[in-house]
C-alpha positions in Angstrom: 109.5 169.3 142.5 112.3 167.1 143.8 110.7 165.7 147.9 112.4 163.5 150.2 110.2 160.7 152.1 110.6 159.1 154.9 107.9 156.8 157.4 108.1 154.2 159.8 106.1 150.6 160.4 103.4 152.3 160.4 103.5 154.6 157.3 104.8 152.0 154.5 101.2 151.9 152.4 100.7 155.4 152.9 103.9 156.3 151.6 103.7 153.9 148.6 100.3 155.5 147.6 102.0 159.0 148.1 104.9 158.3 145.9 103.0 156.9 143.4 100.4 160.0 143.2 103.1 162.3 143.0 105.5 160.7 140.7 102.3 160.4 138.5 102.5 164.2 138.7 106.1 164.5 137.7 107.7 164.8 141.0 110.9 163.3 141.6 110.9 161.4 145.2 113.7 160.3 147.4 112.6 157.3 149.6 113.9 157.4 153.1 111.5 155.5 154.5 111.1 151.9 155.3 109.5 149.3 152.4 108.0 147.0 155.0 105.9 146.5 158.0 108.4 145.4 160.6 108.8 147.1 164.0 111.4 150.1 162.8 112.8 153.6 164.9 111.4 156.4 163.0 114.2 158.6 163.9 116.6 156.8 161.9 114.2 157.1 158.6 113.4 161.3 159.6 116.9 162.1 159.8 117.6 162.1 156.1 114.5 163.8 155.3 115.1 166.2 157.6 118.8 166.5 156.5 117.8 166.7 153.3 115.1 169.4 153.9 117.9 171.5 155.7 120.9 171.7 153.3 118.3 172.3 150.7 118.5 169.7 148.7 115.3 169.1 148.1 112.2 171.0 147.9 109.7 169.6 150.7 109.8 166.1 152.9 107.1 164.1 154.0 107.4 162.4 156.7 104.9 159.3 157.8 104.7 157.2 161.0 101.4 156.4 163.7 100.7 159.6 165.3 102.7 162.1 163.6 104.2 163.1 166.6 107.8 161.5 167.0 108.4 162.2 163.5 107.2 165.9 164.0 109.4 166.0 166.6 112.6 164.7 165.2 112.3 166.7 162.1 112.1 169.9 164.2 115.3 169.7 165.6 116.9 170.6 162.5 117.0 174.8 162.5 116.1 174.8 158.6 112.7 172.5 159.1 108.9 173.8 159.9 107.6 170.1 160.3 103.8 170.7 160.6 101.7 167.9 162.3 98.7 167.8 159.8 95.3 165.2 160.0 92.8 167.3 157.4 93.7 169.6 154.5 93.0 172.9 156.2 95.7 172.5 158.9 98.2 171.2 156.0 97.2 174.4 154.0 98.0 176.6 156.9 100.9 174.9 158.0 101.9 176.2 154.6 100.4 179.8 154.6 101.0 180.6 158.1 104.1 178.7 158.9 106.2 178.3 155.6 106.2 174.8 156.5 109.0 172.6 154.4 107.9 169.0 156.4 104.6 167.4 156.5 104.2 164.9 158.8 100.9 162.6 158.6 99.5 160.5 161.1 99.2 157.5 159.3 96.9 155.6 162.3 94.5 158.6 162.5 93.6 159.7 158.3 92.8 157.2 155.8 95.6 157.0 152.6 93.2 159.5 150.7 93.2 161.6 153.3 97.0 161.6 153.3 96.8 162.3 149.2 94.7 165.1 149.6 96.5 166.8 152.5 99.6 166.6 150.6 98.3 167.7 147.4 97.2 170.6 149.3 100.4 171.5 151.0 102.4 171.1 148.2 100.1 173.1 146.5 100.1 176.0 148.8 102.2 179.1 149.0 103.4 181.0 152.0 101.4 184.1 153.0 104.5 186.3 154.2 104.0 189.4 155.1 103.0 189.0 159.2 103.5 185.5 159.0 107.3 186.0 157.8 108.1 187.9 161.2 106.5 185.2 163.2 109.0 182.6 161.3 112.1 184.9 161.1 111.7 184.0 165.5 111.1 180.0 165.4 114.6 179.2 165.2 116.9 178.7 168.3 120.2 178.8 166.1 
């Protein structure tokens, strides 16, 4: 599966470990994020993820700063992206089943890097319910 990633400050061991996992896996990342620890604006590392998510030229993104919030946030301006906020593997599966979620977004200061693993594992691993659920999608868009 061919994922874009992108994290701030905040997310740069998290998405190290991540990339590593998966490309262990055989995925094919694309690193959006920031390789160090100095004060960044996530926006500017979501944007491609979120770009990228979109136009479809990748599969999912995962997206990694302190809360999970601003990069939530950003992300879900694009009318493409279901950016679910997710700290334990049963919200990232539902993001997936309930929401068709393409974007996780991991709060980095709140779950532990296993944590992390294991919440993506399991929303990349999940498949969208439909059926009611595809209805309540079809109206989450503004454009």
């Amino acid at each position: 599966m061919k994922i874009a990633i992108g994290n701030d400050h905040a997310g740069t061991e998290y998405k190290q470990a991540i990339v590593a996992h998966l490309e262990a896996q055989g995925h094919q990342l694309i690193n959006h994020g920031t390789d160090n620890s100095d004060s960044v604006d996530y926006p500017d590392f979501v944007h491609p993820v979120a770009q990228a998510v979109d136009r479809s030229e990748v599969t999912m993104g995962i997206l990694i700063c302190g809360s999970g919030n601003g990069v939530s946030m950003t992300a879900n301006k694009y009318s493409n992206v279901r950016a679910g906020l997710c700290w334990i593997k049963e919200i990232a599966v539902l993001a997936r089943e309930h929401n068709d979620a393409n974007i996780i977004s991991i709060p980095a200061r709140y779950t532990s890097v296993q944590q992390a693993i294991g919440m993506v594992d399991a929303f990349l691993n999940t498949d969208f319910e439909g059926g009611r659920h595809q209805r309540r999608v079809d109206k989450i868009a503004c454009s």
